[in-house]
Each structure stands twice: as structure tokens, then as C-alpha cells.
VEXKE-282853 format. One record per atom (N, C-alpha, C, CB): residue in three letters; chain; atom name; x, y, z. Coordinates in pm, whole numbers, plus 50000, padded with zeros to 5 digits. Last residue first. Glycine has a CB too. Layout:
N
{"ala","A","CA",{X,Y,Z}}
...
//
This chain:
67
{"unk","A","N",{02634,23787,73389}}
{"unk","A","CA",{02582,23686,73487}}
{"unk","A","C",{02573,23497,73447}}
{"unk","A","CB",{02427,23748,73514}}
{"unk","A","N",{02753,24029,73312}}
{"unk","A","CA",{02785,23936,73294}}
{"unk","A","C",{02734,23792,73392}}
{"unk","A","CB",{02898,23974,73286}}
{"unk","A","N",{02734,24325,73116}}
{"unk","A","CA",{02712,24298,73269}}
{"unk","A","C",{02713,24147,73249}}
{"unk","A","CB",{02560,24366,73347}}
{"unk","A","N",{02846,24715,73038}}
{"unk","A","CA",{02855,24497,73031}}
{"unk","A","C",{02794,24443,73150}}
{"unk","A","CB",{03045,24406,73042}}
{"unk","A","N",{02764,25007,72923}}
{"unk","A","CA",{02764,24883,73034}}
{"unk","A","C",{02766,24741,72932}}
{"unk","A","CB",{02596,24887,73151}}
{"unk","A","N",{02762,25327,72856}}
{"unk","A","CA",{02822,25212,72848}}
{"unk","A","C",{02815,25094,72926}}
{"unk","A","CB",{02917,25237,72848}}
{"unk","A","N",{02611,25534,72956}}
{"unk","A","CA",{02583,25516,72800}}
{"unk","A","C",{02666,25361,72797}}
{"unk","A","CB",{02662,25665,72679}}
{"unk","A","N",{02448,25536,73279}}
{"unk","A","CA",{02536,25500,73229}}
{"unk","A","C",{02521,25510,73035}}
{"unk","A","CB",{02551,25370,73304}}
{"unk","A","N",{02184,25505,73400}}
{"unk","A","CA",{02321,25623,73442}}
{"unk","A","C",{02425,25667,73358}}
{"unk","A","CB",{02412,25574,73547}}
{"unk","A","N",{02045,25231,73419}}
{"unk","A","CA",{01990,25406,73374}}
{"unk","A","C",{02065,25541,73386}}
{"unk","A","CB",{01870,25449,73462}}
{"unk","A","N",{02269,25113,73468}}
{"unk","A","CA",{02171,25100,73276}}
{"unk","A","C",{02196,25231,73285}}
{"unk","A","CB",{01956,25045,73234}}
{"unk","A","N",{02220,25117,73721}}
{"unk","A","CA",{02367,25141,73654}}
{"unk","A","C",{02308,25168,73524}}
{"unk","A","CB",{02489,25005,73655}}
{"unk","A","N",{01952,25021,73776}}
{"unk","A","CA",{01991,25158,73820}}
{"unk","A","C",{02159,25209,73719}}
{"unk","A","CB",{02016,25142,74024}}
{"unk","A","N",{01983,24758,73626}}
{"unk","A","CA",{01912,24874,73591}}
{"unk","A","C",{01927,24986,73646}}
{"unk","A","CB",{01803,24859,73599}}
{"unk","A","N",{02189,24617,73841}}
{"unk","A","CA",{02196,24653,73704}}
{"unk","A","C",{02095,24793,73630}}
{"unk","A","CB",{02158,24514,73639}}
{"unk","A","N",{02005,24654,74031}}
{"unk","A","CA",{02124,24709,74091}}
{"unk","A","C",{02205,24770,73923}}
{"unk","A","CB",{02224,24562,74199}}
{"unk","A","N",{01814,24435,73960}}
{"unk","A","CA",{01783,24623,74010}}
{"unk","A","C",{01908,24723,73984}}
{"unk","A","CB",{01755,24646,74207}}
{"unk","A","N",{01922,24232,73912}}
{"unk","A","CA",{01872,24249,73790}}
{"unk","A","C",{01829,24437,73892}}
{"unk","A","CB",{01723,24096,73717}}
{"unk","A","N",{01994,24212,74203}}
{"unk","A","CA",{02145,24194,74113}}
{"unk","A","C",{02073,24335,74002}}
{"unk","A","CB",{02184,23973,74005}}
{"unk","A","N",{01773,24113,74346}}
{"unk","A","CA",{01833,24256,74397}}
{"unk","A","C",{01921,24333,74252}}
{"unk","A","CB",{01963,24218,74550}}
{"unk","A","N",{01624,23920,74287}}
{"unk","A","CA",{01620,24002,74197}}
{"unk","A","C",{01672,24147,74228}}
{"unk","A","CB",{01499,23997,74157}}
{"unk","A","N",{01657,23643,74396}}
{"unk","A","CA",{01524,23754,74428}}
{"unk","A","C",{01558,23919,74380}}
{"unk","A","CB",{01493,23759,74622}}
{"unk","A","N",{01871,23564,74223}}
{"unk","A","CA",{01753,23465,74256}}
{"unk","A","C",{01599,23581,74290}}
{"unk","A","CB",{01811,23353,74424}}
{"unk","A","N",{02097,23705,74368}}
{"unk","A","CA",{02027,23714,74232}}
{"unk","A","C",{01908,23673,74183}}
{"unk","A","CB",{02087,23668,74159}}
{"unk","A","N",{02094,23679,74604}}
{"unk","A","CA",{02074,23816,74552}}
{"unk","A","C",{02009,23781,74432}}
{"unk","A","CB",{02204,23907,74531}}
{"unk","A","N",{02138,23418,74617}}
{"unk","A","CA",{02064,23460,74660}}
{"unk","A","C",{02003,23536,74654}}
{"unk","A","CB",{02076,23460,74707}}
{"unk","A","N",{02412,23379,74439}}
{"unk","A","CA",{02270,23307,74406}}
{"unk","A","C",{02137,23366,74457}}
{"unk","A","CB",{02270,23166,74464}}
{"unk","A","N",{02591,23673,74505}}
{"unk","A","CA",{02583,23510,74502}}
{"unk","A","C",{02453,23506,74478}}
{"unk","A","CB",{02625,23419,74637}}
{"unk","A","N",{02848,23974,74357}}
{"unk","A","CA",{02687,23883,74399}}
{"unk","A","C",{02676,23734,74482}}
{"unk","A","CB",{02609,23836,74243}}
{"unk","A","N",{02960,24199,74285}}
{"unk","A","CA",{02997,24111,74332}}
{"unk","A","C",{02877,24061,74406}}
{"unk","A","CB",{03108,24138,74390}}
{"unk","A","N",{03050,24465,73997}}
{"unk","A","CA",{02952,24406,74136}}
{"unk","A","C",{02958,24243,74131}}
{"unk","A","CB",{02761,24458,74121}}
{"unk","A","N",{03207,24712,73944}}
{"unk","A","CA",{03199,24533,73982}}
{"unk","A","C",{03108,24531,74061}}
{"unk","A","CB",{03326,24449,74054}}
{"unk","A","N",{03239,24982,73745}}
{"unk","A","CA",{03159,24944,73857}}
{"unk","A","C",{03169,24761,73892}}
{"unk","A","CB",{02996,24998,73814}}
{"unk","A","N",{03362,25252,73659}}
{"unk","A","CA",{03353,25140,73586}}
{"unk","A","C",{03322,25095,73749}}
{"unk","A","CB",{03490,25078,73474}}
{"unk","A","N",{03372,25541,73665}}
{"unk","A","CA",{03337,25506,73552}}
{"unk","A","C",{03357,25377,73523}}
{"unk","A","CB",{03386,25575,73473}}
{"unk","A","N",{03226,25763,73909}}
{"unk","A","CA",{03271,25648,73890}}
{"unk","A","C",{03256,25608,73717}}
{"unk","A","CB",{03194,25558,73993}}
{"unk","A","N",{03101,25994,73981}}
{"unk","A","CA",{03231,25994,73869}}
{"unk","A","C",{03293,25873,73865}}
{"unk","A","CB",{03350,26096,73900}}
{"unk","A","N",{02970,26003,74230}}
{"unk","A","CA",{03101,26000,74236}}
{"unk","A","C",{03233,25994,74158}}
{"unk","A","CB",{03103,25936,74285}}
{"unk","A","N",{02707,26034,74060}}
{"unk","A","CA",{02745,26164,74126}}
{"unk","A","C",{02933,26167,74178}}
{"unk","A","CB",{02627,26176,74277}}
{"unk","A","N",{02726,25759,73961}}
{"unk","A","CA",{02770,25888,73890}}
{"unk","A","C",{02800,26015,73944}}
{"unk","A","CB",{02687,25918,73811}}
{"unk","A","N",{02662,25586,74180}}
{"unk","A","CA",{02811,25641,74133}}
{"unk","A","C",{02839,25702,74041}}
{"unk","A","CB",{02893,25566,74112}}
{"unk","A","N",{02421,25752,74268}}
{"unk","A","CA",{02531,25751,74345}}
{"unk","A","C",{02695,25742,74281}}
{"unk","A","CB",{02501,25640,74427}}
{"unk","A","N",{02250,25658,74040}}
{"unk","A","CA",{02286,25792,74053}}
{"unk","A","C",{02419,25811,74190}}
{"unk","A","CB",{02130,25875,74087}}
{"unk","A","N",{02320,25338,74054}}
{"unk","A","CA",{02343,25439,73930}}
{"unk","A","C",{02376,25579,73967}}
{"unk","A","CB",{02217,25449,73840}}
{"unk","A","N",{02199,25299,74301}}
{"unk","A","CA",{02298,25313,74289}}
{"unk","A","C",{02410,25319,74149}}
{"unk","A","CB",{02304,25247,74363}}
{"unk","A","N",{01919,25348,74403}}
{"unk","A","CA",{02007,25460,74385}}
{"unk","A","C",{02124,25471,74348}}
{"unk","A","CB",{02018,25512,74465}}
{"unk","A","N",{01820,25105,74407}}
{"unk","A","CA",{01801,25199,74296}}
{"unk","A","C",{01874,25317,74247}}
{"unk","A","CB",{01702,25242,74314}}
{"unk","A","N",{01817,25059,74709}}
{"unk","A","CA",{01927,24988,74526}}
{"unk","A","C",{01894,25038,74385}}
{"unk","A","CB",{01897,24796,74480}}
{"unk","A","N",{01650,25161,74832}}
{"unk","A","CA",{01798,25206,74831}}
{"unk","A","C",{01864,25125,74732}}
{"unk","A","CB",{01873,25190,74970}}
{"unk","A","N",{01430,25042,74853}}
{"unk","A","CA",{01431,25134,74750}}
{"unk","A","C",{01572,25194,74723}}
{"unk","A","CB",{01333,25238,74781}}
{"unk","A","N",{01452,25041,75213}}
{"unk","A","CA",{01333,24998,75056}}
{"unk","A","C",{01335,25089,74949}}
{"unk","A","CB",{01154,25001,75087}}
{"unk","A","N",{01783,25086,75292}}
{"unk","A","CA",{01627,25111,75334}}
{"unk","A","C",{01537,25059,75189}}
{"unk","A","CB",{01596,25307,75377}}
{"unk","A","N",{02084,25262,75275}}
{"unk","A","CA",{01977,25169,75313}}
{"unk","A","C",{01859,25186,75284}}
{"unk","A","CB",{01967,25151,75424}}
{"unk","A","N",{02396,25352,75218}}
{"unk","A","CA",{02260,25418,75202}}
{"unk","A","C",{02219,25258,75222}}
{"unk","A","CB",{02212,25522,75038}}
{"unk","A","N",{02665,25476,75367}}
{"unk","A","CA",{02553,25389,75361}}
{"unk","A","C",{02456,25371,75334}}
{"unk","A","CB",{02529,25363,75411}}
{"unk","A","N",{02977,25612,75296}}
{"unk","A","CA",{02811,25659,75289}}
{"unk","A","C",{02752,25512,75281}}
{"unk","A","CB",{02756,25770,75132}}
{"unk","A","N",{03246,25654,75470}}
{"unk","A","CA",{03193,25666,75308}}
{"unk","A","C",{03046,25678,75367}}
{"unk","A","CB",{03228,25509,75176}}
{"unk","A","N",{03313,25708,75705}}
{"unk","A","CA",{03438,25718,75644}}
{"unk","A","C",{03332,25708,75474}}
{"unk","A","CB",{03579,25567,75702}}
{"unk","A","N",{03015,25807,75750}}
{"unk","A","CA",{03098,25777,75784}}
{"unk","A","C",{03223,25787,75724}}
{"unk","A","CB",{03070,25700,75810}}
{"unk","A","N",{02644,25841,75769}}
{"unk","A","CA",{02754,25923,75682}}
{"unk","A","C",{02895,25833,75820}}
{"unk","A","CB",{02721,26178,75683}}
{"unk","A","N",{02391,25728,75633}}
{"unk","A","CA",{02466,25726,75752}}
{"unk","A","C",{02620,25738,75688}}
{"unk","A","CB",{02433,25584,75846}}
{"unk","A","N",{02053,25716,75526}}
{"unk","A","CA",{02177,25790,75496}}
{"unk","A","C",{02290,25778,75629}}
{"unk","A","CB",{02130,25954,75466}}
{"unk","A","N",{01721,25584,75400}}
{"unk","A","CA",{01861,25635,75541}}
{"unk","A","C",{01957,25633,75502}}
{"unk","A","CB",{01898,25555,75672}}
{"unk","A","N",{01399,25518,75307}}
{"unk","A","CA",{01540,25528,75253}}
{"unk","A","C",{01656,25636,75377}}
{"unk","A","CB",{01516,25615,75074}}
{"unk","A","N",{01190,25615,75363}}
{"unk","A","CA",{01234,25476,75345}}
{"unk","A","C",{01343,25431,75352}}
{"unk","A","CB",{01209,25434,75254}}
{"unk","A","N",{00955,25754,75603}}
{"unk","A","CA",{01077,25775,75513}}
{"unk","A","C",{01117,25598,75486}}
{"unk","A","CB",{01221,25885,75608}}
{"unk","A","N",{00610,25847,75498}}
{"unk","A","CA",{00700,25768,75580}}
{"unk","A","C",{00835,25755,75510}}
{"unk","A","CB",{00639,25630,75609}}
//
């Protein structure tokens, strides 16, 4: 069963169970070399933030992350 959806537009949407994982390899594939992420309590609380971080970890040789 698929989980994860792709909707291509002026940029890219990725969605679906498991889609915050991807977003280490996403912005490396885009050569991104410095990343903000912008949260509130809620995210963080149920543990989207602490994912979103580890996908970046796992991409990256350099990270800060500041909560």
C-alpha cells in the first residue's frame, strides 16, 4: 500500500506516513546547506520536530538545532 505522495507544482509536496523522514534526503538532493525550521508546541510535543531533526542529522556532517 502506498504511503507516501508526491504533488508536483511550483515546488514539491511530499505527504503521507513517513513523509518527514524524507526531509534530510530532500534537502540534500536540493543542495540545501542550511535549513530553519519553524515549529509550535504541538509538533513538538508529538514528536514530528525530534523526526524532522533526525532526518536532517542523517544528511548532514553539520547541524545546530535549538529547541
Amino acid at each position: 500500500m502506498r504511503t507516501v505522495w508526491r504533488f508536483h507544482s511550483a515546488g514539491e509536496l511530499v505527504f503521507g506516513w513517513g513523509a518527514v523522514r524524507e526531509t534530510g534526503e530532500i534537502c540534500q538532493r536540493q543542495k540545501l546547506r542550511k535549513v530553519f525550521v519553524l515549529t509550535d508546541k504541538v509538533l513538538l510535543n508529538v514528536g514530528v520536530v525530534h523526526k524532522v531533526l533526525e532526518s536532517l542529522k542523517a544528511r548532514s556532517e553539520e547541524h545546530t538545532s535549538e529547541l
